[in-house]
C-alpha positions, 0 to 999 in steps of 0.5 A: 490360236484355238486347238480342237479336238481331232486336230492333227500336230506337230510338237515342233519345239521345246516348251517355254512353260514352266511344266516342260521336263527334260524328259519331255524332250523326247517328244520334240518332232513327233506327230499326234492328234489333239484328244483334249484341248481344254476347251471349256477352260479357253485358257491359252496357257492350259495344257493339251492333251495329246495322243503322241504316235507310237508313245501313249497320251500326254499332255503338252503346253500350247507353245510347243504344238504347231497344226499340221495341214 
């Protein structure tokens, strides 16, 4: 699945990426939208950057995010 900017997500789940830290577990279930997803990479193991409500710019491994509609 393709990300793109302005996208609104859901970090639904702890990554399986080898980036994922413990402390990134606080994120799990927050809210954000998409303000980098690394588009000219199109690399499906790329890290996306995130603007997490309440909690700053991040950047996240692809398979913890899901779109929210």
């Amino acid at each position: 699945m393709a990300f793109h900017k302005g996208q609104k997500v859901v970090i639904f789940r702890k990554s399986e990426d080898e980036g994922w830290g413990e402390h990134m577990n606080q994120y799990v279930g927050l809210h954000g939208i998409i303000t980098d997803p690394d588009t000219t990479k199109n690399d499906p193991d790329a890290l996306i950057e995130v603007s997490v409500e309440g909690k700053g710019t991040h950047r996240f491994p692809q398979d913890c995010l899901r779109l929210l509609h």
